[in-house]
N, C-alpha and C positions, 0 to 999 in steps of 0.2 A: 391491446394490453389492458385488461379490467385487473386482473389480482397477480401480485406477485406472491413466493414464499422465501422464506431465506430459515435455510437450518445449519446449523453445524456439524463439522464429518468430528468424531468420538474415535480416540483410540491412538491419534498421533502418535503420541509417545514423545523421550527425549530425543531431539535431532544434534546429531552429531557431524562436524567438520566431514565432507564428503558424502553424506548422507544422499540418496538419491530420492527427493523431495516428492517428483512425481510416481514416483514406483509407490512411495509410501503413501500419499494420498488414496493413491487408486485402489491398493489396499484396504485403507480406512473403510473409506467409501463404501469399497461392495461389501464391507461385511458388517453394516450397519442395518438398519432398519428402514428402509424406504431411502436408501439418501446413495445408491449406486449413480453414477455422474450418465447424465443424459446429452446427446446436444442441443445445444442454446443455452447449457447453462455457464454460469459465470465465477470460477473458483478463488475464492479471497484469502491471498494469504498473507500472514502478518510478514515484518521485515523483519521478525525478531527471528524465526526458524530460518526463512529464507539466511539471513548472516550467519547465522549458527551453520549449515548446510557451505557457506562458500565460505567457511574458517576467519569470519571478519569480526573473532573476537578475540578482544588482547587485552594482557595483564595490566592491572594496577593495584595502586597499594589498597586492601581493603581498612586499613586504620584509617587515611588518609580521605578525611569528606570531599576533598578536592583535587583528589590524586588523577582525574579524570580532563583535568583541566589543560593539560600540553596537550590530550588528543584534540578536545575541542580546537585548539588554536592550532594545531596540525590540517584537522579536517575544514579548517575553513578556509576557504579565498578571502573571505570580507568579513570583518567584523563589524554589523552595523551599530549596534547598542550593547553597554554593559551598566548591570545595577548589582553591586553585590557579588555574589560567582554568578547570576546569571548573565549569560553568553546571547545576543541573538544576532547569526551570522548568516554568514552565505557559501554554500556547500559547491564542492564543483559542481553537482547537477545542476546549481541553479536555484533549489530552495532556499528560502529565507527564514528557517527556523531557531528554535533551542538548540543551545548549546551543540551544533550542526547535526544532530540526531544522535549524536555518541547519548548510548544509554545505558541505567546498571538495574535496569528491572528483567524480571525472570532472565535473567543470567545469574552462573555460579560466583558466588564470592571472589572478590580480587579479578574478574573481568568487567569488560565494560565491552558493549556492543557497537560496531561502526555500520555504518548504513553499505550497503552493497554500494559497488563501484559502480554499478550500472542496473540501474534495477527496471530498465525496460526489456534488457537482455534476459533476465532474469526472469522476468515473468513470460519471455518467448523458448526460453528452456524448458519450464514447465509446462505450459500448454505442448510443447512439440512433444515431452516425452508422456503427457497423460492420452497425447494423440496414439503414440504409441505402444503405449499400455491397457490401454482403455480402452481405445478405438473411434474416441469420443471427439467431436466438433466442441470446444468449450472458447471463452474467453478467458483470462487468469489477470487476475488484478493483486497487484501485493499493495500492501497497507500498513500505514504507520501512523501513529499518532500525535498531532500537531496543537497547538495552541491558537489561536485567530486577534489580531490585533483588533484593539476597540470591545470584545467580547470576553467575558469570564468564560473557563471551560475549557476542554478541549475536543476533539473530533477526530473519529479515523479520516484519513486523505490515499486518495492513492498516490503511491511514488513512483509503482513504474504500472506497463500495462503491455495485453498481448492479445489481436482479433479483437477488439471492441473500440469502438467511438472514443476517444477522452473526451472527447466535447461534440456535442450536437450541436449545429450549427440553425438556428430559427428565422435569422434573418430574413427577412420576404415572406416567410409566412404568415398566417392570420392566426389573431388570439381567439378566444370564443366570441368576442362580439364583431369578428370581421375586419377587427383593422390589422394595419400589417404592422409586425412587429421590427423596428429597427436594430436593435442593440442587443436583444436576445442569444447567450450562447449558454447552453448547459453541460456543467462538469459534470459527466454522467459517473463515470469512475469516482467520482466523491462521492457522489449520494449513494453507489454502490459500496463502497466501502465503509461509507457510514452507518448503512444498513446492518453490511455484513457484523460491526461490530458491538451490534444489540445482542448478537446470539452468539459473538464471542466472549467477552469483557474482558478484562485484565486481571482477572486470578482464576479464570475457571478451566484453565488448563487448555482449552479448545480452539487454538491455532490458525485453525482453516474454514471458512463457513462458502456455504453454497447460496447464490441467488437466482432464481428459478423464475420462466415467465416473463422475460426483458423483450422488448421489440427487436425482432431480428435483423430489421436493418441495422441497428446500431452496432451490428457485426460486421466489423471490416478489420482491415489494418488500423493499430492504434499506438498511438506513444505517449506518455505523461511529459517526457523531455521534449517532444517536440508541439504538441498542440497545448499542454496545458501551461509551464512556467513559461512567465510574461518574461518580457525582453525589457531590462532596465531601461531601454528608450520609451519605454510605453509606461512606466512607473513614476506616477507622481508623489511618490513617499519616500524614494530612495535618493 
């Protein structure tokens, strides 16, 4: 693996409750310019259509700067930290985010957006049906956007994942100077998501991006829920 490419599919549209996610990418796709889905490649899609598609958006007051705030405290299990309205808790999945992910960007007024119930399932729905659509071997990585404690900034993450590695595991191997590596694990599904969200950004309408040229071993079965969020016995911060 010397070059990777990562482009965005054009033409999404608005997703609506029900929408069939993979029909419409496959779509997009082949009637794009060069960006028809091949296998190996790796489809990133945000959590924000993905929720819009399995109807995980619900009313609230749009007067109200804080009318958002029973879902937070709904959606969470844990609430670890509060400064002000912000929230930083713990989701059933398992993440330890904002305000549990409930969010009120690119959604319509007086909605707020809740994170899919299951978004590894989520991303195994889509891959199956662009299998079926498409004809195509891909991975599918859905993505949401996080904050990192100790760092200014935020960063897409994957949240759920389907047919790809969440974590490469390096242990026993050698670095380039030959020694073996102990402690080494890679969040590939992050750095892919991160990527994916250079050629998306957050107002450019462009939802879904493709990452092209990944080493194909790291095509297997995959989970965010199960290989990537740590197990609060293993957390020295919580």
């Amino acid at each position: 693996m010397s070059r990777l490419s990562v482009f965005g599919i054009e033409g999404i549209g608005e997703i609506r409750a029900g929408d069939d996610l993979a029909g419409i990418i496959a779509t997009a796709a082949a009637e794009g310019d060069d960006t028809a889905l091949a296998d190996g490649d790796v489809v990133v899609v945000t959590q924000k259509i993905v929720s819009k598609a399995e109807d995980r958006l619900v009313p609230v007051d749009p007067d109200d700067p804080v009318g958002h705030k029973p879902l937070v405290e709904r959606e969470s299990v844990r609430i670890l930290r509060r400064r002000g309205d912000l929230i930083i808790s713990e989701t059933s999945h398992g993440f330890v985010c904002a305000n549990a992910g409930v969010d009120l960007s690119n959604v319509e007024r007086g909605y707020a957006a809740l994170l899919p119930v299951d978004s590894d399932r989520s991303a195994r729905r889509i891959r199956d049906g662009l299998r079926a659509r498409a004809g195509v071997e891909v991975g599918v990585v859905v993505s949401d956007t996080f904050g990192r404690p100790w760092r200014r900034g935020v960063t897409d993450v994957a949240i759920g994942s389907a047919g790809l590695a969440a974590v490469v595991d390096l242990r026993g191997t050698a670095d380039a100077l030959g020694r073996e590596m102990q402690v080494t694990e890679v969040a590939i599904v992050d750095e892919i998501a991160s990527a994916a969200e250079l050629v998306m950004g957050k107002a450019r309408n462009v939802p879904v991006a493709v990452v092209r040229g990944l080493d194909p071993s790291w095509f297997r079965t995959g989970s965010v829920h199960d290989e990537i969020v740590r197990h609060p016995s293993e957390d020295l911060f919580r």
